[in-house]
VMD Tcl script that builds the backbone (N, CA, C; Angstrom):
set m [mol new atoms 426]
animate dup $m
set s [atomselect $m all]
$s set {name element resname resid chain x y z} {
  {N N UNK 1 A 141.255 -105.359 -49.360}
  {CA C UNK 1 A 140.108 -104.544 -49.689}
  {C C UNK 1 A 138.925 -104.952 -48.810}
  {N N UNK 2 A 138.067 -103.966 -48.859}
  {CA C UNK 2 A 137.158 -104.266 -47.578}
  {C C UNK 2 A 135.830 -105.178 -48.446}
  {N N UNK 3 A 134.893 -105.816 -47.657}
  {CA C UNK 3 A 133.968 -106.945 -47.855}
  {C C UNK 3 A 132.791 -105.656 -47.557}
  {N N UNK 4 A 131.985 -105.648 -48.597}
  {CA C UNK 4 A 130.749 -104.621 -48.414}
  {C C UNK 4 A 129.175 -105.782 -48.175}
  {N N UNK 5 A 128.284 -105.427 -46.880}
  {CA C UNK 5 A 127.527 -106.394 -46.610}
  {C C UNK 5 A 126.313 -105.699 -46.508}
  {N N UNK 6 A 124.775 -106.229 -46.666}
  {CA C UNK 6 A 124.091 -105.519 -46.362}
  {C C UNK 6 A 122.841 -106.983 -46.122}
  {N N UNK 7 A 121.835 -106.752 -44.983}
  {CA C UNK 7 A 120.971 -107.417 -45.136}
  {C C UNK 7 A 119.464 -107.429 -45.084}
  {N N UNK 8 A 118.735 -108.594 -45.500}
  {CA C UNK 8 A 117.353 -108.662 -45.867}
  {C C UNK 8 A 116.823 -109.420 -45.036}
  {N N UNK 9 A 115.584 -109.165 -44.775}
  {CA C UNK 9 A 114.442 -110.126 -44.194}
  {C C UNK 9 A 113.490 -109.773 -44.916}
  {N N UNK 10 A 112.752 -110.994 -45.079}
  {CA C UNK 10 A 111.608 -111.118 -45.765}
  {C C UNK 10 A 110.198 -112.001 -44.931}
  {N N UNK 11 A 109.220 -111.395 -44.575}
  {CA C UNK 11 A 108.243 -112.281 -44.047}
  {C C UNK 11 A 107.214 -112.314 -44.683}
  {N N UNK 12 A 106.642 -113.908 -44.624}
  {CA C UNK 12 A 105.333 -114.014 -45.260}
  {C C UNK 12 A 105.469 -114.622 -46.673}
  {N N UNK 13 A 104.628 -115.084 -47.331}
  {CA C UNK 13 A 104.718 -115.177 -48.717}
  {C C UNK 13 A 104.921 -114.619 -49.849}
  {N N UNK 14 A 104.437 -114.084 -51.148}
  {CA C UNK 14 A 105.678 -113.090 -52.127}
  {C C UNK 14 A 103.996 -112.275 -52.597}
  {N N UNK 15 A 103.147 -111.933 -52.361}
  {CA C UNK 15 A 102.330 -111.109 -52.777}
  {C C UNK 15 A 101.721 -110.673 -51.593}
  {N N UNK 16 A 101.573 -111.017 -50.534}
  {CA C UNK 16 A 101.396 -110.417 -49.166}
  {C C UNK 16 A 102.355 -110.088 -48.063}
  {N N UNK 17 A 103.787 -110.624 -48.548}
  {CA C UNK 17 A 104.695 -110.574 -47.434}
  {C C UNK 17 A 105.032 -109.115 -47.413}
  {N N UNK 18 A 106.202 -109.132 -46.275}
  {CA C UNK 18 A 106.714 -107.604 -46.597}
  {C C UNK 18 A 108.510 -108.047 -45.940}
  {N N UNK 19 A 109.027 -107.061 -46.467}
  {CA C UNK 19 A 110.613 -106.902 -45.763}
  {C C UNK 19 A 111.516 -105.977 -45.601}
  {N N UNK 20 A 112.528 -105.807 -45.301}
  {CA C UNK 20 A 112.752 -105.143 -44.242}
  {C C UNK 20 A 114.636 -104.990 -45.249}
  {N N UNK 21 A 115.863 -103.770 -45.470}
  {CA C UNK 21 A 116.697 -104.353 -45.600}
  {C C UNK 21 A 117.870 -103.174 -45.187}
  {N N UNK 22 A 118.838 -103.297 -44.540}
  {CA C UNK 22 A 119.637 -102.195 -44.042}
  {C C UNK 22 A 120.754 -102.667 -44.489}
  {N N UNK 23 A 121.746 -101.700 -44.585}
  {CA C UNK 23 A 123.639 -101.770 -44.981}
  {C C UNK 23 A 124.078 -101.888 -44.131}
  {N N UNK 24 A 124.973 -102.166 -43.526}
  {CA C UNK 24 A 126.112 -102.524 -43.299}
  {C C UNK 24 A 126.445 -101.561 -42.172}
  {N N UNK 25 A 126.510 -100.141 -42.920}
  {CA C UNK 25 A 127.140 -98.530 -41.921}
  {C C UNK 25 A 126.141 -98.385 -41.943}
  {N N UNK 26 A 124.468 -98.814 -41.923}
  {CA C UNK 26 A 123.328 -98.064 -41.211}
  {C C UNK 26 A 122.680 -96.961 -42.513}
  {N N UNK 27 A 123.871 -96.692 -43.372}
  {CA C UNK 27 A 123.379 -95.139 -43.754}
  {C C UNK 27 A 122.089 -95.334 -44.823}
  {N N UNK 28 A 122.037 -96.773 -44.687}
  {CA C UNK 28 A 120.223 -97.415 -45.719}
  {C C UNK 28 A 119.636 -97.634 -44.730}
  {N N UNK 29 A 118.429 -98.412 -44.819}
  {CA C UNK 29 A 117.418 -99.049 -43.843}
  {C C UNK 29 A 116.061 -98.567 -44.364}
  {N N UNK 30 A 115.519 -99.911 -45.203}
  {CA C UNK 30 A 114.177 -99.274 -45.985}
  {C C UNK 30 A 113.551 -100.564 -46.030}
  {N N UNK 31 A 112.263 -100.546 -45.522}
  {CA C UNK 31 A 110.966 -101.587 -45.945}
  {C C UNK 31 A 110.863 -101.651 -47.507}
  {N N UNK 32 A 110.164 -102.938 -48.350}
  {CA C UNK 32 A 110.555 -103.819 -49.209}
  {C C UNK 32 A 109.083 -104.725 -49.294}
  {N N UNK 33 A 108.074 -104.513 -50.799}
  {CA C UNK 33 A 106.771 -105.214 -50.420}
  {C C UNK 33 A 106.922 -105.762 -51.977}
  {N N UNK 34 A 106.063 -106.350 -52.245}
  {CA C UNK 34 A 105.644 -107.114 -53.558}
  {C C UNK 34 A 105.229 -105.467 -54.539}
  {N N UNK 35 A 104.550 -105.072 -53.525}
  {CA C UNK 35 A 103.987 -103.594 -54.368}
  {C C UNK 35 A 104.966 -102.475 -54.580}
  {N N UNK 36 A 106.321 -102.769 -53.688}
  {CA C UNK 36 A 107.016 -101.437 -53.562}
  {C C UNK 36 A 108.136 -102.295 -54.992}
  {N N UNK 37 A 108.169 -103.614 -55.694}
  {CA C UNK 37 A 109.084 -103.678 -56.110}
  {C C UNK 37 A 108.186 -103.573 -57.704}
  {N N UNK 38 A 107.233 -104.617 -57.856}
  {CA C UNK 38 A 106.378 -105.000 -58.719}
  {C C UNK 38 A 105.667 -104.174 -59.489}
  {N N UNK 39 A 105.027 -103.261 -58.407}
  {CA C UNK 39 A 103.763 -101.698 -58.554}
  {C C UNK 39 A 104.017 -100.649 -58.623}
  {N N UNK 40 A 103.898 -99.640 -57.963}
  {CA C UNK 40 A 104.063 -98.245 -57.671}
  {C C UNK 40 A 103.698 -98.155 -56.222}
  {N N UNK 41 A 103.854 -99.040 -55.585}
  {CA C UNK 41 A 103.834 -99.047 -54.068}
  {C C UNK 41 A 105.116 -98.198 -52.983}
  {N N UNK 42 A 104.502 -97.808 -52.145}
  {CA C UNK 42 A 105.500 -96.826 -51.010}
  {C C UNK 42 A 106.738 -97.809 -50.751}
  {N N UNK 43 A 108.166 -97.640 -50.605}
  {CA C UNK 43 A 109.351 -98.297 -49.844}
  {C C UNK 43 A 110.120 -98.931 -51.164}
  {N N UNK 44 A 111.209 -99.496 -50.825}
  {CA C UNK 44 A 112.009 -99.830 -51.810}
  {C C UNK 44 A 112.319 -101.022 -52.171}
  {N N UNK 45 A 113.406 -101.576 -53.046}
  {CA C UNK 45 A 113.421 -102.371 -53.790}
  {C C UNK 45 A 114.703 -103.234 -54.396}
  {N N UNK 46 A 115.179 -104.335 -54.726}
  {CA C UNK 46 A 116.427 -104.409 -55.112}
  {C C UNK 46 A 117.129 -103.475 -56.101}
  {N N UNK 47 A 116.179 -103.576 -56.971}
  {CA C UNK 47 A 116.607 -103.121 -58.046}
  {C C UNK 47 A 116.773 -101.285 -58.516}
  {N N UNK 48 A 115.947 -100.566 -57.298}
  {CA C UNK 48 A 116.147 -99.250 -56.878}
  {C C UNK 48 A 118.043 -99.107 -56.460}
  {N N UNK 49 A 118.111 -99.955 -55.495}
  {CA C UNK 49 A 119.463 -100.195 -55.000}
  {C C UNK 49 A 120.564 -100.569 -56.084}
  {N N UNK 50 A 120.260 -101.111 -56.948}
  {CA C UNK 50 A 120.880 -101.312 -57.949}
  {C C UNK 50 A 121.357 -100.433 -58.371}
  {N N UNK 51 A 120.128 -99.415 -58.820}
  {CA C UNK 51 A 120.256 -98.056 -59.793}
  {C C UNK 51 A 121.505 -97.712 -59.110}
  {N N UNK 52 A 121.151 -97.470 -58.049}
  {CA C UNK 52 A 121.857 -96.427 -56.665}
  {C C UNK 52 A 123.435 -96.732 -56.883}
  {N N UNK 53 A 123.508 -98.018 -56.826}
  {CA C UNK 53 A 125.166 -98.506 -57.016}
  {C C UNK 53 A 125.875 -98.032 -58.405}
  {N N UNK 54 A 125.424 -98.173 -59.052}
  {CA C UNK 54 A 125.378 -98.597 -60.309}
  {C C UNK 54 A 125.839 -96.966 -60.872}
  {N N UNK 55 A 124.870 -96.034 -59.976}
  {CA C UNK 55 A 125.225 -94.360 -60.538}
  {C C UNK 55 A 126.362 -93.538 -59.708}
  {N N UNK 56 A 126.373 -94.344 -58.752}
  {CA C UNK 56 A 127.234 -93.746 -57.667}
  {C C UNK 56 A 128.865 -94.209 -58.400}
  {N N UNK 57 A 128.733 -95.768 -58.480}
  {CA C UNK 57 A 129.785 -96.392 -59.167}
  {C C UNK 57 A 130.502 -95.799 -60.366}
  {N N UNK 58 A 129.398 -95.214 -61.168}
  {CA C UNK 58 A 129.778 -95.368 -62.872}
  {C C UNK 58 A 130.508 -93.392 -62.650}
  {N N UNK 59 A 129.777 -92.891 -61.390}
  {CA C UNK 59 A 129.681 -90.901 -61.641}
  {C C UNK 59 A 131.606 -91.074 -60.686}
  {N N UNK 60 A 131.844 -91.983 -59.869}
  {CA C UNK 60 A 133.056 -91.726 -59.042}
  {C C UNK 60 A 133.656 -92.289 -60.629}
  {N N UNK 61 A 133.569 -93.504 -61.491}
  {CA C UNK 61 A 135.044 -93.843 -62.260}
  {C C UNK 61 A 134.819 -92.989 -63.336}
  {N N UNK 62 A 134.186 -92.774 -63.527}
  {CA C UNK 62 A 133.537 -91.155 -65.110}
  {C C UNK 62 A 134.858 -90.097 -64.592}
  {N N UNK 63 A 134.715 -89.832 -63.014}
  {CA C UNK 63 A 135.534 -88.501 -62.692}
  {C C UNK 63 A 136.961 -88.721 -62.498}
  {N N UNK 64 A 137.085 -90.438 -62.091}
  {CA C UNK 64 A 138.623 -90.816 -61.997}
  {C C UNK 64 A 139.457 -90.895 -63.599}
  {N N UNK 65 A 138.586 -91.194 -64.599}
  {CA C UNK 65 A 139.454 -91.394 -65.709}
  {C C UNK 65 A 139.605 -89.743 -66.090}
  {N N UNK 66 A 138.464 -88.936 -65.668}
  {CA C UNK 66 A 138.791 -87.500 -66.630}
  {C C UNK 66 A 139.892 -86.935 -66.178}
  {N N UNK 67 A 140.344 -87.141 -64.348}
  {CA C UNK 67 A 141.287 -86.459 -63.607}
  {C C UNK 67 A 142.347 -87.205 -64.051}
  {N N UNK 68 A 142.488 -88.317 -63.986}
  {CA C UNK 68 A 143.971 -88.979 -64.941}
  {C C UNK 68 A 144.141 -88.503 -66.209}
  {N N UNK 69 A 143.062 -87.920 -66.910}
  {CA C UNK 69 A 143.741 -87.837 -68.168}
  {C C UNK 69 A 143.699 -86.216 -68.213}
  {N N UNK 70 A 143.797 -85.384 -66.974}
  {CA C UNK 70 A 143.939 -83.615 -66.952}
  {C C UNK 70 A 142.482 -82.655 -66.595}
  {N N UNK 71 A 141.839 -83.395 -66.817}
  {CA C UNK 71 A 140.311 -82.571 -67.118}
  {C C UNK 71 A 139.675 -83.035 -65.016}
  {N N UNK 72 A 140.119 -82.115 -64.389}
  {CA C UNK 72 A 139.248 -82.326 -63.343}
  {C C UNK 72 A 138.030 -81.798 -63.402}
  {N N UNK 73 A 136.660 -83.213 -62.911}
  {CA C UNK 73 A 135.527 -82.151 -63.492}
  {C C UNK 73 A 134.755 -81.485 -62.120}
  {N N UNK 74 A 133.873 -80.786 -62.418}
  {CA C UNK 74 A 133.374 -79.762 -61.418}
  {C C UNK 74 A 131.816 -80.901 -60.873}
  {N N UNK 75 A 131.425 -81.681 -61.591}
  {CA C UNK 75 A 130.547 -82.584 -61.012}
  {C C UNK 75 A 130.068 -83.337 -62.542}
  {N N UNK 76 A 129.913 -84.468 -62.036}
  {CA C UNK 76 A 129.293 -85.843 -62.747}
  {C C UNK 76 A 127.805 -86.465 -61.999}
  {N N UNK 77 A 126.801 -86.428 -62.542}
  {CA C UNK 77 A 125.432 -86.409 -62.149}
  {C C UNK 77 A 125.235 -87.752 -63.038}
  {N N UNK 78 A 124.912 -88.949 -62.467}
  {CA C UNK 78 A 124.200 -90.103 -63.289}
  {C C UNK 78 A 123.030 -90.530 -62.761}
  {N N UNK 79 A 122.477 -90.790 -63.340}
  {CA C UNK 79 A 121.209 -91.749 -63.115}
  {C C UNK 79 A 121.427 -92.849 -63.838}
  {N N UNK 80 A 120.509 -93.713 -62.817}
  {CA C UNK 80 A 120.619 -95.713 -63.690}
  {C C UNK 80 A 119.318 -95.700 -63.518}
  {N N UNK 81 A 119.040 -96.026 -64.095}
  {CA C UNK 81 A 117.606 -96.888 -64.666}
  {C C UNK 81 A 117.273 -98.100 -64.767}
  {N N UNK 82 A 116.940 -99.216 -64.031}
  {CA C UNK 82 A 117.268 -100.164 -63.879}
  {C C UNK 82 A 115.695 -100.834 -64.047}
  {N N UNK 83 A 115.333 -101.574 -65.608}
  {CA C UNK 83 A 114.902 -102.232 -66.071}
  {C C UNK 83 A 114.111 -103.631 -65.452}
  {N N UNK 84 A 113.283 -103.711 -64.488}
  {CA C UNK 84 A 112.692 -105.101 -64.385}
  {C C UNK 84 A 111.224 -105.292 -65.369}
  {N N UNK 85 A 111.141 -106.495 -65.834}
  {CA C UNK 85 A 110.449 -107.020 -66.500}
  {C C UNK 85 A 110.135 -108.283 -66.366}
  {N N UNK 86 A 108.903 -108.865 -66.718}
  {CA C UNK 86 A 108.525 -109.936 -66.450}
  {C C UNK 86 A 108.108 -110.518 -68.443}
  {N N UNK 87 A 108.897 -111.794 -68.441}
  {CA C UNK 87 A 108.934 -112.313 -69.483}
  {C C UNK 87 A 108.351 -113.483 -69.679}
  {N N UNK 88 A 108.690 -114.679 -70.485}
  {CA C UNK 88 A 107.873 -116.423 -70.340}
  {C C UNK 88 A 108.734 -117.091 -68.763}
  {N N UNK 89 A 109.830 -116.374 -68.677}
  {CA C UNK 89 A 110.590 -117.553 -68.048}
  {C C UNK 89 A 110.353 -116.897 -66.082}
  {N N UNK 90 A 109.783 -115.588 -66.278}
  {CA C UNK 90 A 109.901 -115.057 -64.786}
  {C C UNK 90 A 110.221 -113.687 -64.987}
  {N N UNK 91 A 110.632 -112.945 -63.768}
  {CA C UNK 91 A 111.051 -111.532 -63.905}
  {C C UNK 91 A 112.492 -111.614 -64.270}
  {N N UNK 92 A 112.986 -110.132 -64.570}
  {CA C UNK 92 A 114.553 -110.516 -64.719}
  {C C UNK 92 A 114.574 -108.980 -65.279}
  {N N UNK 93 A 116.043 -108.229 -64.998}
  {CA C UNK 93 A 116.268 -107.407 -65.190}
  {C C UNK 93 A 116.813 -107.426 -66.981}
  {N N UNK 94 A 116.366 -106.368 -67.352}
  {CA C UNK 94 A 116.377 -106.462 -68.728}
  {C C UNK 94 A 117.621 -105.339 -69.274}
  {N N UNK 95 A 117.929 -104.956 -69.087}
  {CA C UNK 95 A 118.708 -103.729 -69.519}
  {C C UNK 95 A 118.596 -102.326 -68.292}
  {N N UNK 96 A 120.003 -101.802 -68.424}
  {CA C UNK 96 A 119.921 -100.610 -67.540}
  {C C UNK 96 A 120.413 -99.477 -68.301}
  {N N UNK 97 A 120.157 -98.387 -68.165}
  {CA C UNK 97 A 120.789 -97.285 -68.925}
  {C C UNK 97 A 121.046 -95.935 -67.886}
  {N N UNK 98 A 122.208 -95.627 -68.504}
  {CA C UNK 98 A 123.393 -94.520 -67.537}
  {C C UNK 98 A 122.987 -93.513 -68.295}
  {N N UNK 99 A 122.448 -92.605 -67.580}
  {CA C UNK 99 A 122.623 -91.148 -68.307}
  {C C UNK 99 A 122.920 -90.158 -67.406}
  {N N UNK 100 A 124.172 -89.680 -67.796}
  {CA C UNK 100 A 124.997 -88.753 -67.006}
  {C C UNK 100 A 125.111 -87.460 -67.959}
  {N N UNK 101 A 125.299 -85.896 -66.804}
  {CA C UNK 101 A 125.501 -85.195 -67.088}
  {C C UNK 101 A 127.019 -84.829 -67.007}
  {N N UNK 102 A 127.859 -84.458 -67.414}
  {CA C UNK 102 A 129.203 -83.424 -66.648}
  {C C UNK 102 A 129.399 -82.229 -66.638}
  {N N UNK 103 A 129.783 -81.385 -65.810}
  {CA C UNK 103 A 130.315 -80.415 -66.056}
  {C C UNK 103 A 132.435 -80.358 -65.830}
  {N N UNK 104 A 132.936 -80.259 -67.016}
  {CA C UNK 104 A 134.233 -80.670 -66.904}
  {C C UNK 104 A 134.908 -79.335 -67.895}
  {N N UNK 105 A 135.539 -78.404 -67.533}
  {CA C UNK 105 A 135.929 -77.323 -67.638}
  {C C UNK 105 A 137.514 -77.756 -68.778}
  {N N UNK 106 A 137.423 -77.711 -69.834}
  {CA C UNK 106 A 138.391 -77.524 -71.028}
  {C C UNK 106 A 138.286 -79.107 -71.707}
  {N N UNK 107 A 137.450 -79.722 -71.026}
  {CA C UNK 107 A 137.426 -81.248 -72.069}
  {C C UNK 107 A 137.082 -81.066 -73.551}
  {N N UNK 108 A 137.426 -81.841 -74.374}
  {CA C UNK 108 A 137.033 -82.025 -75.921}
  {C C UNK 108 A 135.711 -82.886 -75.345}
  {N N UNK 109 A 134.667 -82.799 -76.411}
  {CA C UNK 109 A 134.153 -83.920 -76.924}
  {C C UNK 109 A 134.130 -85.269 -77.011}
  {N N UNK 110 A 135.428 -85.151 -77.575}
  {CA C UNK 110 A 135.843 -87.146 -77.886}
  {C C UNK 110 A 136.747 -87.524 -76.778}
  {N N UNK 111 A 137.472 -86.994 -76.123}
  {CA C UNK 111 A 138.161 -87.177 -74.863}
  {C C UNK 111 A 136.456 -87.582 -73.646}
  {N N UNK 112 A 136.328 -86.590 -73.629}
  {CA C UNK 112 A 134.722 -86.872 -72.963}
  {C C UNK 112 A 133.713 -87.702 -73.040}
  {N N UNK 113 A 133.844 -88.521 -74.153}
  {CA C UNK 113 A 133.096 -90.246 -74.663}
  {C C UNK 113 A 133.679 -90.811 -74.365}
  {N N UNK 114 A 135.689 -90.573 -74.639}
  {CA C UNK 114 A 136.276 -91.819 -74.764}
  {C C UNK 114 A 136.692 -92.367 -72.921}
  {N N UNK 115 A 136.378 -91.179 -72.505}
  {CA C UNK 115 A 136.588 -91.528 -70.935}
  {C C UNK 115 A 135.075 -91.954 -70.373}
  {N N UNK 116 A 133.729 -91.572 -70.755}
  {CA C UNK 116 A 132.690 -92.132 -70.424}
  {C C UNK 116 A 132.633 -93.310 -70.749}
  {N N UNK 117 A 132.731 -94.064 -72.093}
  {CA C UNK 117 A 132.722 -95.392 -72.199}
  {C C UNK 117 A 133.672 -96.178 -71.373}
  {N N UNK 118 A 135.281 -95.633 -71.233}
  {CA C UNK 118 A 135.999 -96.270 -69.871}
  {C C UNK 118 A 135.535 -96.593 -68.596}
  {N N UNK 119 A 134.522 -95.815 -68.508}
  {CA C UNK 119 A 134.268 -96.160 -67.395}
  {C C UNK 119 A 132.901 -96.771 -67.103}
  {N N UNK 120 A 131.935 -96.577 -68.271}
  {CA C UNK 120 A 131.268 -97.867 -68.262}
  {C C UNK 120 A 131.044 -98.613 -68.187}
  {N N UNK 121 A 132.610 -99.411 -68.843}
  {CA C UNK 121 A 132.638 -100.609 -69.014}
  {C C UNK 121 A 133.936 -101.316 -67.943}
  {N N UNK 122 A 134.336 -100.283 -67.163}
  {CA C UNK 122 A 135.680 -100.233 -66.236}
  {C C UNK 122 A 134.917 -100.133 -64.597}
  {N N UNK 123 A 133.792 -99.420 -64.260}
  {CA C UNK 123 A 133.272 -99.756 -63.025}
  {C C UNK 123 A 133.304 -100.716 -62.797}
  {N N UNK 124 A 133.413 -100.890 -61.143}
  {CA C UNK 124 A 133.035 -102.312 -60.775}
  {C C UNK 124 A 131.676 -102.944 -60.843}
  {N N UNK 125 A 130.971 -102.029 -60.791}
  {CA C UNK 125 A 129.270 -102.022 -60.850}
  {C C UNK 125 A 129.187 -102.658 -61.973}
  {N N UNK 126 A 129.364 -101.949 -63.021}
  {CA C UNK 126 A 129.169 -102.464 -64.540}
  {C C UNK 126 A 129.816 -104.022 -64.914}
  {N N UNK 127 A 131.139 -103.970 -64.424}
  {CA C UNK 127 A 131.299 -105.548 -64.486}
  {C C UNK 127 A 130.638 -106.683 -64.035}
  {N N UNK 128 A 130.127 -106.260 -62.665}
  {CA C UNK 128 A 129.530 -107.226 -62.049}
  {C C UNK 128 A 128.283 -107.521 -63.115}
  {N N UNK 129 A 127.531 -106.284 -63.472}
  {CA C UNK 129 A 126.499 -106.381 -64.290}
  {C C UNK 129 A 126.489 -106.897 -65.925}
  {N N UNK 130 A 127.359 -107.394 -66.404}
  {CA C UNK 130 A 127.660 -107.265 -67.227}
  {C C UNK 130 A 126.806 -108.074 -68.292}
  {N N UNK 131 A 126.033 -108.963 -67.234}
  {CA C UNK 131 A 124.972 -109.883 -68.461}
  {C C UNK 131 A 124.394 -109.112 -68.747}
  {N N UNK 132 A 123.710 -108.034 -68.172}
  {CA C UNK 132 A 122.677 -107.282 -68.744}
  {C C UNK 132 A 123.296 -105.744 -69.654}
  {N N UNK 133 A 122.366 -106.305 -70.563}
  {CA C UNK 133 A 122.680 -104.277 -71.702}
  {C C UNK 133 A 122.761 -103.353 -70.463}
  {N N UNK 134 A 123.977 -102.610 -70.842}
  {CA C UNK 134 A 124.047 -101.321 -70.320}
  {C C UNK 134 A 124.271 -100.514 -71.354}
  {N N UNK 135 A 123.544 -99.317 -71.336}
  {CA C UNK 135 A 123.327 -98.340 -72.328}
  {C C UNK 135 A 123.800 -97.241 -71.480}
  {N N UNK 136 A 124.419 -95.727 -72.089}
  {CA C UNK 136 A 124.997 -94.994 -71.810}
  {C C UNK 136 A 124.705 -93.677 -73.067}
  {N N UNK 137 A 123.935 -92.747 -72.142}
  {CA C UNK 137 A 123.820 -91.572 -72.988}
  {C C UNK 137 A 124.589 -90.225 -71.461}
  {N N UNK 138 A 125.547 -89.771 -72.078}
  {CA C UNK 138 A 126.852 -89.087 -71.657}
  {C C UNK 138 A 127.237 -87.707 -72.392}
  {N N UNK 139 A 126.761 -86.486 -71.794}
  {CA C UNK 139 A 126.506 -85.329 -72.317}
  {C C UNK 139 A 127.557 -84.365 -71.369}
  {N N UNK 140 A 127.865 -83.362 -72.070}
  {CA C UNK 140 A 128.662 -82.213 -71.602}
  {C C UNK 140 A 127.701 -80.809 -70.933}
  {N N UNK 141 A 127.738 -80.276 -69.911}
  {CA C UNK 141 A 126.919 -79.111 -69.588}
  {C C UNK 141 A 127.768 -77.876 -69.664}
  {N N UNK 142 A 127.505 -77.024 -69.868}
  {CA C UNK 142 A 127.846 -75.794 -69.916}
  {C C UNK 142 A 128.092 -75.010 -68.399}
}
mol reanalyze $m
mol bondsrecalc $m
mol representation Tube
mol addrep $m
């Protein structure tokens, strides 16, 4: 299996510095400030990237368990939300929450949870993440 890499630079100190961080295949490459992670500042962030994995991860295994179990769906839309907070001990990600749409043409209901929670808790994303709450609100579209 392949080794996925991506890297950072960081210059300067942690409230004036700034940095810099690209993937691997190029297809990222985004500046990185105290304000863009901390504030509402322009450029991005770990924990943006996080989301990113995290929805991309959870919307591909959402569509692999529905197609194994008959229901190919017509699209899976997630968003992650990815929680930083600053507590007594420092910052730290606190909880993330998945909320996905589907559109999946003859699924039940409970077939349609019981394959969203599979794959919640069956991504690789989600495992890796696993200290932190992941929450999951998982809806059917018309």
């Amino acid at each position: 299996m392949p080794v996925r890499t991506a890297d950072a630079e960081w210059k300067g100190n942690l409230p004036k510095g700034s940095g810099h961080m690209t993937t691997q295949t190029g297809s990222f490459e985004g500046a990185y400030s105290f304000g863009s992670r901390f504030e509402e500042a322009k450029g991005t962030n770990p924990e943006e990237l996080i989301a990113a994995a995290h929805a991309g991860c959870f919307s591909m295994a959402l569509s692999n368990q529905l197609a194994k179990a008959g229901h190919e769906p017509q699209s899976v839309k997630t968003t992650a939300k990815v929680h930083l907070e600053k507590g007594a001990e420092g910052f730290s990600i606190s909880r993330i929450e998945l909320v996905t749409r589907a559109r999946v043409p003859g699924v039940d209901e409970a077939t349609f949870r019981e394959k969203a929670e599979a794959a919640k808790t069956g991504c690789p994303v989600s495992k890796a993440l696993k200290a932190v709450e992941i929450t999951l609100d998982a809806r059917l579209e018309a």
